[in-house]
N, C-alpha and C positions, 0 to 999 in steps of 0.2 A: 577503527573504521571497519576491518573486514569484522569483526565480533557482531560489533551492531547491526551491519548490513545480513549478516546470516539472521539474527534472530528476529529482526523486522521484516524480512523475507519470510522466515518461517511462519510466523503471526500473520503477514499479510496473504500471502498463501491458503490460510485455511481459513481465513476472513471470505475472500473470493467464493471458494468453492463450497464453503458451509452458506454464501446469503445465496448462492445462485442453486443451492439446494433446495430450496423454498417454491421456486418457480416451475414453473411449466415452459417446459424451452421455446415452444412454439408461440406462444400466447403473451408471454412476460405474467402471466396471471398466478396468483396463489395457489399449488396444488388443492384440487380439489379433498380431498383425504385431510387433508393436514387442518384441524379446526383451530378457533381462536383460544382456549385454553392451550393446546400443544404450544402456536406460536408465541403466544405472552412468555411460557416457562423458556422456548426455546431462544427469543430475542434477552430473556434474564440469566440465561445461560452463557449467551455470549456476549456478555457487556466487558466482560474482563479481558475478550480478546479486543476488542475493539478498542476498549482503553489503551492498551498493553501497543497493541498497534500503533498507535497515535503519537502517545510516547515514545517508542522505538523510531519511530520515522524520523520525529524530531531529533534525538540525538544524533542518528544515522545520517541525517544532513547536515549538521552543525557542525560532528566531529568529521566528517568527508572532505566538507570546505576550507575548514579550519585547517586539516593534515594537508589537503594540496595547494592552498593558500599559502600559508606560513609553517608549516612541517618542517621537512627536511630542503628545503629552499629548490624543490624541484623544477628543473629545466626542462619545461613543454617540447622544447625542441627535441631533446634529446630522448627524454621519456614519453612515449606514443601512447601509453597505456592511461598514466595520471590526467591523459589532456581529453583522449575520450571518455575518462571516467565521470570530468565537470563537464563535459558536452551531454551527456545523459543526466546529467543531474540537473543542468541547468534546462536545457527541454521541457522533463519533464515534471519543475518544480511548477509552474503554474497549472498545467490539470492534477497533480497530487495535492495542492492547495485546495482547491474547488474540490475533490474528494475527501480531504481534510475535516473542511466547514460540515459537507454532509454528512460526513462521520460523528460530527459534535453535535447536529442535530437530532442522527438518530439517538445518540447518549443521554440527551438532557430529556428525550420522552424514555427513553429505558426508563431512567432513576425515578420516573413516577410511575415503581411499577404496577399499582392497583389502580391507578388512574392513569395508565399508557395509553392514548391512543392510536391503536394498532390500525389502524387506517392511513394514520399519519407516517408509524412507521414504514408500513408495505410500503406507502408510495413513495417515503424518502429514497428506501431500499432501492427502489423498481426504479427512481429517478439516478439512481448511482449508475445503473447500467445501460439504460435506454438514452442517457446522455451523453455519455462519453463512450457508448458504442462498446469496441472491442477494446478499449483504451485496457480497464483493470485486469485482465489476461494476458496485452502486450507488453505492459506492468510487467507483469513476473519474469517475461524472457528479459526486457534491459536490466532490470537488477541481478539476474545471473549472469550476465555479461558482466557486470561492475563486479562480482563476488569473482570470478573468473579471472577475466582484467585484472587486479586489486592482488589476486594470488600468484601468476604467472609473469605478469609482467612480462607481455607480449610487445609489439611494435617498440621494440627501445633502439637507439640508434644507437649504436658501438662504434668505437673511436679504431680507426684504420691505421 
């Protein structure tokens, strides 16, 4: 669980901050500099993270629920850490879902990469952020809380 969750942090992480590289922070608009050959090589450049990402997520959630589900028969009461770890997950599995789908969007135009339409992707892109706001930034701080959580094993109630 912590394995997964570091490396689909790490992948989502430079997913983030490489697509909001693209933009103009004021505007949400395409840098002006940046032309549509740069962007074509630059969205076929990062199709591997995006895949790899997507991937990751899903095991990172499977094997999460799975381990504080039926793991080591963990007692919510007792362990404070494992019970915040499914309150973060389960929060924020429905807008990670809805970033999911549009993750898979932008993929299926990557893989037509001579025939991408890059108008489709900017605005998938530009729609990942303008819809869920500050969501994929405040993204990165709860999953290092779970990485954190997950390794310390904080709030545990100790027997008196």
């Amino acid at each position: 669980m912590i394995f997964s969750a570091i490396f689909w942090f790490g992948f989502n992480a430079s997913k983030v901050f490489a697509l909001v590289y693209i933009f103009n922070p004021e505007t949400m608009e395409v840098k002006s500099q940046l032309s549509a050959n740069y962007l074509k090589g630059f969205f076929y450049l990062f199709y591997p993270i995006l895949v790899l990402s997507q991937s990751l997520y899903v095991f990172f959630i499977s094997s999460s629920i799975l381990y504080l589900l039926f793991g080591e028969k963990i007692s919510f009461k007792k362990e404070g850490w494992a019970l915040m770890i499914l309150i973060i997950l389960l929060i924020c599995l429905p807008l990670e879902f809805y970033l999911f789908l549009l993750d898979y969007q932008i993929n299926l135009e990557i893989q037509k990469f001579n025939d991408m339409n890059l108008e489709k992707v900017v605005s998938l892109v530009k729609d990942r952020f303008q819809k869920l706001s500050y969501f994929p930034f405040a993204q990165i701080f709860l999953h290092l809380s779970i990485i954190y959580l997950a390794v310390l094993k904080p709030l545990r109630k100790e027997k008196l």
